[in-house]
C-alpha positions as a Markdown table, in Angstrom:
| # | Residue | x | y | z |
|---|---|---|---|---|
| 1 | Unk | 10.6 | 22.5 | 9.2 |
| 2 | Unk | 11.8 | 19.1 | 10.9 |
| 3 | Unk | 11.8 | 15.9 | 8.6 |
| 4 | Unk | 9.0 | 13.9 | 8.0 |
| 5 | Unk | 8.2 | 10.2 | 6.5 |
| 6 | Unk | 6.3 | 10.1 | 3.6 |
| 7 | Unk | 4.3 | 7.3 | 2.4 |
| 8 | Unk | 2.4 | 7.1 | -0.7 |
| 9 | Unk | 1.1 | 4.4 | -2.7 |
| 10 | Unk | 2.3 | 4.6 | -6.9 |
| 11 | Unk | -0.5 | 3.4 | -9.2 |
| 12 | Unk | -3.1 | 6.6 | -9.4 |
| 13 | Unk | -2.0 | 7.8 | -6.1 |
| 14 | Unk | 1.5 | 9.4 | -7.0 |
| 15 | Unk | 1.4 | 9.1 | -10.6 |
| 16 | Unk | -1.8 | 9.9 | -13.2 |
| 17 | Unk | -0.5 | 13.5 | -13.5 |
| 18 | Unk | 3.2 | 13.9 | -14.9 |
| 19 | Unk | 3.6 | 17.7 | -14.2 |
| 20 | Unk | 2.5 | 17.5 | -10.8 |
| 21 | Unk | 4.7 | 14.4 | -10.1 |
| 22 | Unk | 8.0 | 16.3 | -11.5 |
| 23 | Unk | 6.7 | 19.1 | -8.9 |
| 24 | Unk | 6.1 | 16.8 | -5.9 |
| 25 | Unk | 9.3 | 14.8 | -6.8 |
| 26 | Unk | 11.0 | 18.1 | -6.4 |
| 27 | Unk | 10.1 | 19.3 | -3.3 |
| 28 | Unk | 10.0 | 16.0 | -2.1 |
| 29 | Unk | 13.8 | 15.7 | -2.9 |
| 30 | Unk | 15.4 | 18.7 | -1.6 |
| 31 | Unk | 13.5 | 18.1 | 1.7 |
| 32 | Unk | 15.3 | 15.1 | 1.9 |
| 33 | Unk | 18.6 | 16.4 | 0.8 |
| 34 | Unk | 18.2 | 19.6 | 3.2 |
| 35 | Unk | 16.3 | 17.9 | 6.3 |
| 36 | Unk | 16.5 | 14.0 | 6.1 |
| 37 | Unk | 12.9 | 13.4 | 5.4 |
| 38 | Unk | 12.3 | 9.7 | 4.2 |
| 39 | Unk | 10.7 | 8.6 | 1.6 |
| 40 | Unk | 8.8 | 5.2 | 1.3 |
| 41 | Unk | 6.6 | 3.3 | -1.5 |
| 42 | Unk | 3.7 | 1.3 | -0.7 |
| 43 | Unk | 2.6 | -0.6 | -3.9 |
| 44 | Unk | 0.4 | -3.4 | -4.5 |
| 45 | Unk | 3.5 | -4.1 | -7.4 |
| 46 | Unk | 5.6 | -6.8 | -7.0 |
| 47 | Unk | 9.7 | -5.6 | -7.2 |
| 48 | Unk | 9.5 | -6.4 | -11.0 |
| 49 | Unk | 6.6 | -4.3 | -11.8 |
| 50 | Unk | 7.8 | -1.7 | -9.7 |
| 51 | Unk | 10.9 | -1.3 | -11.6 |
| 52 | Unk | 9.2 | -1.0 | -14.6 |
| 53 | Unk | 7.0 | 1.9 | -13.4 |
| 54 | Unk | 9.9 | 3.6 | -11.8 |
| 55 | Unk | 11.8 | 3.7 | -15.4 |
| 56 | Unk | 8.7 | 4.9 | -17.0 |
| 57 | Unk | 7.6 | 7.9 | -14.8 |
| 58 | Unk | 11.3 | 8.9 | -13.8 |
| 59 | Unk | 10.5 | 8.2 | -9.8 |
| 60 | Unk | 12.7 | 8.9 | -6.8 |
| 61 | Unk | 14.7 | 6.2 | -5.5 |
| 62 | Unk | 12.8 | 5.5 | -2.4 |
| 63 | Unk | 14.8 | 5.2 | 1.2 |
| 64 | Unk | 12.1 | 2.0 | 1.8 |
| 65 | Unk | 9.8 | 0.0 | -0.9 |
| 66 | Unk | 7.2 | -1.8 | 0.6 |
| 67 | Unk | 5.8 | -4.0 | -2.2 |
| 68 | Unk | 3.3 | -6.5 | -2.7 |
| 69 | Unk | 0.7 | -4.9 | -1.2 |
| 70 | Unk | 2.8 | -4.6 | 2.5 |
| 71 | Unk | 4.3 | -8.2 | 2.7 |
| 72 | Unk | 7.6 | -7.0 | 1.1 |
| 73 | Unk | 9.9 | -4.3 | 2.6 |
| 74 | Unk | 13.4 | -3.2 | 0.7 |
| 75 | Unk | 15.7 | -0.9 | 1.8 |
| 76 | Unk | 18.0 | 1.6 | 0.1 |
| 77 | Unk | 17.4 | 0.2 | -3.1 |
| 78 | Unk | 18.3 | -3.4 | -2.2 |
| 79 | Unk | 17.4 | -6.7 | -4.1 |
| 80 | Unk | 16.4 | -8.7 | -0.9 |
| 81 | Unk | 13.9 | -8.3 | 1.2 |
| 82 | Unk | 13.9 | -7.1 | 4.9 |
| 83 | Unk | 14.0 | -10.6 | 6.6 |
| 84 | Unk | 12.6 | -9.2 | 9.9 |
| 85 | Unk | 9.4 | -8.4 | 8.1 |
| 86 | Unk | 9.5 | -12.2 | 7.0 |
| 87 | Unk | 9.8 | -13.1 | 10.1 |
| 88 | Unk | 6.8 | -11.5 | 11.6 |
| 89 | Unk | 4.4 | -12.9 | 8.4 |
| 90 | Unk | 5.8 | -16.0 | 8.3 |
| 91 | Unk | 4.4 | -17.9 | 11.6 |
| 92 | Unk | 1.0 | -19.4 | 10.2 |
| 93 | Unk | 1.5 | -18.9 | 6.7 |
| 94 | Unk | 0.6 | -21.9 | 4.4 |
| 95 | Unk | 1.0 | -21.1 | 0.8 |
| 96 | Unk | 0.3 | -24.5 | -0.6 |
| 97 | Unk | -2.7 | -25.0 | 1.5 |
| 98 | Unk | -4.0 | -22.0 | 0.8 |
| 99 | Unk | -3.8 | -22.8 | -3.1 |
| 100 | Unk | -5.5 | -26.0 | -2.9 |
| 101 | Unk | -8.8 | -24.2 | -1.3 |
| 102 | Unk | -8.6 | -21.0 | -3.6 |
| 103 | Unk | -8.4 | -24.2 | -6.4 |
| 104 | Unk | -12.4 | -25.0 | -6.1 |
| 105 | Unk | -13.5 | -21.2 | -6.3 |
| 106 | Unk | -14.1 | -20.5 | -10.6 |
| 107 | Unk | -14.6 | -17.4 | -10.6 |
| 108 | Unk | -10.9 | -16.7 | -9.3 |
| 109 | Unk | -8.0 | -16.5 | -12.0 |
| 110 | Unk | -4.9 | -16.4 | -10.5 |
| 111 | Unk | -2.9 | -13.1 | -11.8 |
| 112 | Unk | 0.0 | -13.0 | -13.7 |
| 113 | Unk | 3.4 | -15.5 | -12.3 |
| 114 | Unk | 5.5 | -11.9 | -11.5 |
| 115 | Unk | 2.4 | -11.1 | -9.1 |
| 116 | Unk | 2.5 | -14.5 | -6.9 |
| 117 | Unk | 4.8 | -13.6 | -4.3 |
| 118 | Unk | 6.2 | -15.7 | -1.2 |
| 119 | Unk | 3.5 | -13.9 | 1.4 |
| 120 | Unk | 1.0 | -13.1 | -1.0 |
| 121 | Unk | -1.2 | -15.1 | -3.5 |
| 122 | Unk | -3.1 | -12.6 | -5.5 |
| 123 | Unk | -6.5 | -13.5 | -8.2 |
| 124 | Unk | -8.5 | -11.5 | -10.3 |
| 125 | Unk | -12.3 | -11.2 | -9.5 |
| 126 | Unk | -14.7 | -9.5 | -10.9 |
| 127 | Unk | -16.8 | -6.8 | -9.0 |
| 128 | Unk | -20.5 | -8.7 | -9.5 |
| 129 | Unk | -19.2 | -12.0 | -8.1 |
| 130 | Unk | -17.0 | -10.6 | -5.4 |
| 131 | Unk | -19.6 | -10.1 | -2.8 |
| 132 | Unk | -20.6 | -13.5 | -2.9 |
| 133 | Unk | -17.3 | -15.4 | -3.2 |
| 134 | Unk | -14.9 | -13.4 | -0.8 |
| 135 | Unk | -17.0 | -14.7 | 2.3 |
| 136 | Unk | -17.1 | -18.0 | 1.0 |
| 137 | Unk | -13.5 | -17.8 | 0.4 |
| 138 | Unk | -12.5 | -16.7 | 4.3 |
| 139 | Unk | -15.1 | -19.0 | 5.6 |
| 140 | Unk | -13.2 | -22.3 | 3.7 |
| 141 | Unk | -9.5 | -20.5 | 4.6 |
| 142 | Unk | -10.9 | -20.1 | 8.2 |
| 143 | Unk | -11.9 | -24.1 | 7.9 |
| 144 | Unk | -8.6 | -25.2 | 7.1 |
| 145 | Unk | -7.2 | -23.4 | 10.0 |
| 146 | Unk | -5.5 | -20.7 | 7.7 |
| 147 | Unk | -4.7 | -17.0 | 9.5 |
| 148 | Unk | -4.8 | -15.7 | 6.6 |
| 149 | Unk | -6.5 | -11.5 | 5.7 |
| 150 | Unk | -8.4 | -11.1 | 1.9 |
| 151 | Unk | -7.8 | -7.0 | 0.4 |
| 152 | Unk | -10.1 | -6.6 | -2.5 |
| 153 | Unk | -9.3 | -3.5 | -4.2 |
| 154 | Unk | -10.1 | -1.5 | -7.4 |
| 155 | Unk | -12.8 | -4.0 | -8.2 |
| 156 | Unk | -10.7 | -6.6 | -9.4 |
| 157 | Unk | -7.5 | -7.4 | -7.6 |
| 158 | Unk | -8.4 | -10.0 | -4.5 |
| 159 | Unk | -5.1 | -10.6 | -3.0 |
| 160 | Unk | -4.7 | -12.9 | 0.6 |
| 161 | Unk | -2.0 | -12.2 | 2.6 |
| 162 | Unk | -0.5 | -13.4 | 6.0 |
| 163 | Unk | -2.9 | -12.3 | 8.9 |
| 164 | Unk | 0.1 | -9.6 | 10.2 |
| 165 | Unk | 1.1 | -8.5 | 6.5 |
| 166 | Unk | -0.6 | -5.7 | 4.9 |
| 167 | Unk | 0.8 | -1.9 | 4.2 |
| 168 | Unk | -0.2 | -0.1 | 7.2 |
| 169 | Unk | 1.4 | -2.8 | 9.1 |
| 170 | Unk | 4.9 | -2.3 | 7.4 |
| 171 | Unk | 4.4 | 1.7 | 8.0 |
| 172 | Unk | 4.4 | 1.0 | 11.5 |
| 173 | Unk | 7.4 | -1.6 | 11.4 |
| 174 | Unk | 9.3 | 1.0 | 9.3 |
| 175 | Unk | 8.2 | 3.7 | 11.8 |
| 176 | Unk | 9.5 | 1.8 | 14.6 |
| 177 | Unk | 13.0 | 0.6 | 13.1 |
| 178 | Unk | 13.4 | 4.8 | 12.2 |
| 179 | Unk | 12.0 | 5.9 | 15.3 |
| 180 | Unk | 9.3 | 8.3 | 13.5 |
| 181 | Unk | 6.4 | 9.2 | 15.2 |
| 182 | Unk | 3.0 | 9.1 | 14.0 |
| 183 | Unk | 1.9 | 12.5 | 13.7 |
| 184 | Unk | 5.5 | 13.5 | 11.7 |
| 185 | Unk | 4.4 | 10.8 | 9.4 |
| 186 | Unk | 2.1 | 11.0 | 6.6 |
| 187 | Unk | 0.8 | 8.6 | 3.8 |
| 188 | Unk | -1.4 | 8.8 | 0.9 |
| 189 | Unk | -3.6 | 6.4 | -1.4 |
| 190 | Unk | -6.4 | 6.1 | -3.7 |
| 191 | Unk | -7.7 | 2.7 | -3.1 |
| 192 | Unk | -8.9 | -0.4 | -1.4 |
| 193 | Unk | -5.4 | -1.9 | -0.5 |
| 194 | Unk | -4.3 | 2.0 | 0.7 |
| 195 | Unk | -7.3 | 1.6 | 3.7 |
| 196 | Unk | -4.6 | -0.7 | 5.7 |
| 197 | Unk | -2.6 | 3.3 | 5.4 |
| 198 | Unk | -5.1 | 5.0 | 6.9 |
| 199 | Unk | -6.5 | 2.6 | 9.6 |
| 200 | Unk | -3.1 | 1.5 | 11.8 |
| 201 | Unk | -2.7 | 4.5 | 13.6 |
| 202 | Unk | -3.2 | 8.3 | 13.7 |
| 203 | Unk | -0.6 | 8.8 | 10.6 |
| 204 | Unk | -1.5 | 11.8 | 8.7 |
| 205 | Unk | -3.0 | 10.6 | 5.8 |
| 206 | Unk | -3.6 | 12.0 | 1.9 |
| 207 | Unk | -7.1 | 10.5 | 0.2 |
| 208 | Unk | -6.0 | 11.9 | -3.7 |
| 209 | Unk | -8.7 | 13.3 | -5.4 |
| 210 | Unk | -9.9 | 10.5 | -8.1 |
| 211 | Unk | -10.4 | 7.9 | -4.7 |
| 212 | Unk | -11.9 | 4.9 | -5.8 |
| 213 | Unk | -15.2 | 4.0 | -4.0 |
| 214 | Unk | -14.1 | 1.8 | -1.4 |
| 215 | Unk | -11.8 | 4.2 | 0.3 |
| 216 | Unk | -14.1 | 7.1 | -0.3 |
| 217 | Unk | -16.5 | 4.5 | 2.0 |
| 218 | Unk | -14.2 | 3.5 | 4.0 |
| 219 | Unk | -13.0 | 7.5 | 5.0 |
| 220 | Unk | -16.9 | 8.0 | 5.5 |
| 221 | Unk | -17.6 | 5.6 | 7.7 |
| 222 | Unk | -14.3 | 6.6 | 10.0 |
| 223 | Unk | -13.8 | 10.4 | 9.9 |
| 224 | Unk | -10.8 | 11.6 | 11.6 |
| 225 | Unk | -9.4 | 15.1 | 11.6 |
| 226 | Unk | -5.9 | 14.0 | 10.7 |
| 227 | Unk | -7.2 | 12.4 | 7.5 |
| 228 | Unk | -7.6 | 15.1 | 4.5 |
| 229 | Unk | -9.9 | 14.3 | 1.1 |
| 230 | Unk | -8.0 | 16.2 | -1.6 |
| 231 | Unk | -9.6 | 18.1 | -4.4 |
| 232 | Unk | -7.2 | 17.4 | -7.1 |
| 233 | Unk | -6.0 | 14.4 | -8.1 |
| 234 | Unk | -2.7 | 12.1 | -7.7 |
| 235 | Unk | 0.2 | 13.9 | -7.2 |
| 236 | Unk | -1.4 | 17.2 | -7.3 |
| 237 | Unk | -3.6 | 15.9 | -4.0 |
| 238 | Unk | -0.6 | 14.6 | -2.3 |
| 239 | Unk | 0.9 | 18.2 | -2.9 |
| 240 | Unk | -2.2 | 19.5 | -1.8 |
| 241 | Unk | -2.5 | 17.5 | 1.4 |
| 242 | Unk | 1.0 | 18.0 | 1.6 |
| 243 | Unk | 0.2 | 21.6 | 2.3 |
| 244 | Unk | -2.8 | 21.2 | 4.3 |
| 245 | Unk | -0.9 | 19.9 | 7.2 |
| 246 | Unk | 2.2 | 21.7 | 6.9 |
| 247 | Unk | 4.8 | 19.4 | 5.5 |
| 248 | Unk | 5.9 | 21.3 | 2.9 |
| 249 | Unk | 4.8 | 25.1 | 4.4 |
């Protein structure tokens, strides 16, 4: 088996099950070690809060982090941030502005300091007022002349980001700086923020068992063949999945 580049999303994706995890982590390591395969995070965490999950559930060092929900891309372990991806969500990108119109919406509540990142300003909305304030909210960024993208996810976390920034775009960025192609690529989420995974390219992808609603939606309303619903969940799905297309056979 050739290498491959794996992709998977943290929170309820690759962890929620520890013995499957210490299983996954294993095979996923000595396919590195023996054939090169890369592997890449794609969290909604900032750095900080990554860090603090990776000491809690013992996680690979990944070859690539992309954090804050795709607008953040380390390599090799490094402190600072990939400033070609910067440079690719920068053009357009207003934070203050963007502030000052989120300031007149009360049912946002801006999350925690470590979560408010230079290419990302994230809230916390509840699921019964989201429908009615997220297309008020693009309509009044759209009026200040704002290219910005809204990701609501897990029925709480509404996070805007640069129009170019999300995870699936920073797959394909990663993809093309490690010349990887598509179908020898797979990634693998459980949530709202994981659709941008799934809906780039033709990437295999892993939807874990315990899939929140709006991806289970989402994979309804666009079936693909090189998509694959798990049974079981987290880490036990992405070994599953794994499987199921051969990765790992």
């Amino acid at each position: 088996m050739k290498s491959f580049l794996f992709v998977t999303d943290l929170d309820n994706t690759l962890v929620g099950d520890d013995r499957a995890l210490a299983q996954l982590n294993e095979k996923l390591e000595e396919h590195r070690q023996d054939r090169g395969t890369k592997i890449v995070y794609a969290t909604g965490r900032s750095p900080v809060l990554f860090r603090e999950l990776q000491s809690e559930k013992q996680l690979l060092e990944p070859d690539a982090l992309i954090a804050s929900v795709g607008t953040e891309i380390y390599f090799n372990g490094s402190d600072t941030p990939n400033s070609g991806w910067w440079d690719k969500l920068s053009p357009g990108w207003d934070r203050d502005k963007i502030l000052a119109t989120t300031a007149h919406f009360a049912d946002l509540t801006m999350q925690p300091d470590s979560e408010q990142r230079p290419y990302k300003v994230s809230f916390l909305l509840t699921e019964e007022t989201a429908q009615e304030v997220i297309p008020q909210l693009k309509s009044a960024l759209q009026q200040q002349g704002l290219d910005t993208k809204l990701i609501y996810s897990a029925g709480i976390d509404l996070d805007i980001l640069p129009r170019h920034g999300d995870k699936g775009l920073a797959v394909q960025y990663l993809r093309q700086e490690w010349g990887i192609a598509a179908n020898n690529t797979v990634v693998c989420g459980d949530s709202g923020n994981d659709i941008a995974l799934f809906a780039q390219g033709e990437e295999r992808g892993i939807i874990v068992g315990n899939a929140k609603s709006e991806l289970l939606q989402w994979h309804k309303d666009n079936p693909a063949d090189y998509h694959y619903l798990a049974q079981a969940f987290c880490a036990g799905g992405i070994l599953e999945g794994l499987n199921h297309f051969g990765f790992l056979a």
